[in-house]
Each structure stands twice: as structure tokens, then as C-alpha cells.
C-alpha positions in Angstrom: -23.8 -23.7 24.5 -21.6 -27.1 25.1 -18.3 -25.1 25.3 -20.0 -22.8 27.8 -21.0 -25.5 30.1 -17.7 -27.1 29.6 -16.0 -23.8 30.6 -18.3 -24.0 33.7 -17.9 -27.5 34.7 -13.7 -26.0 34.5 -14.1 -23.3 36.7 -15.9 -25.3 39.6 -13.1 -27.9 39.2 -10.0 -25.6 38.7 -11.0 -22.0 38.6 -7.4 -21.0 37.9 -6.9 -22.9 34.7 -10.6 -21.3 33.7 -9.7 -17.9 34.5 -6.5 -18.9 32.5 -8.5 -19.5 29.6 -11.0 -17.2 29.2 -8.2 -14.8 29.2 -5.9 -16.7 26.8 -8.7 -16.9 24.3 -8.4 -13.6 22.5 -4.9 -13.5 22.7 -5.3 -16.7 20.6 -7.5 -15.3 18.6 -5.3 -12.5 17.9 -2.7 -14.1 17.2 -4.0 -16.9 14.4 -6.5 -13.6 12.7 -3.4 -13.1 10.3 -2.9 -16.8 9.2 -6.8 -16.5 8.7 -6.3 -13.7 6.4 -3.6 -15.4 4.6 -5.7 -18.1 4.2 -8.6 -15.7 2.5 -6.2 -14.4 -0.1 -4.9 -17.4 -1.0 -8.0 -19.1 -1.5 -9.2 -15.9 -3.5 -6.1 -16.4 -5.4 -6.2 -20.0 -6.3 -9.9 -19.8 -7.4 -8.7 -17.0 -9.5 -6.0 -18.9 -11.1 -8.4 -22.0 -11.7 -11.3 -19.4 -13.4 -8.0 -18.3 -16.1 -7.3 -21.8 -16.7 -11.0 -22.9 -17.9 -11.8 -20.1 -19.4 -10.8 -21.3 -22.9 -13.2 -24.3 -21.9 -16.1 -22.2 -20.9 -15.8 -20.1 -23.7 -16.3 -23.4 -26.0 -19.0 -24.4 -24.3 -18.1 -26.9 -21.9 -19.5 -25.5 -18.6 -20.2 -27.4 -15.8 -23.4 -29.2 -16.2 -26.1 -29.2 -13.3 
């Protein structure tokens, strides 16, 4: 709800530079939606990695306690 009235306060002051950026948005968007994927994958595969190593530890009995 902030952004929004930011965005509003920007379009009575410059309406160009608003216009601007409501349309640049997406593109944005678009553009950093493969880096975010990248990011996924790599999280998934360092979690992975982490499980393999303490495994042997797990299987011995030394689980994280809660």
C-alpha cells in the first residue's frame, strides 16, 4: 500500500518519470525471473549437498536436538 502511494505522490509531481516506471517494472521483472531461478536451484542444490554430508551423523544418532 506504501509503494502505491509513493507511486502516486510520483505521478502528481512528474507524471513522465511515473508512467516511466510502471512500464519499466515488468521488464525488470522479466529480466531478474532467471537469476531468481538460478537462485532456486542452487539453494536446492546446496541443501542437497549439506543433507549427503550429515547423513553419516544422522544415521549415528546425532540429529539436531529441539
Amino acid at each position: 500500500m506504501f509503494g502505491f502511494l509513493l507511486w502516486l505522490v510520483l505521478l502528481l509531481v512528474c507524471w513522465p518519470l511515473a508512467l516511466l516506471a510502471l512500464v519499466l517494472y515488468p521488464v525488470c521483472w522479466l529480466l531478474t525471473l532467471p537469476f531468481r531461478l538460478i537462485g532456486i536451484g542452487v539453494e536446492g542444490l546446496f541443501a542437497l549437498l549439506r543433507a549427503v554430508v550429515l547423513l553419516p551423523a544422522r544415521m549415528l544418532g546425532g540429529g539436531s536436538r529441539r
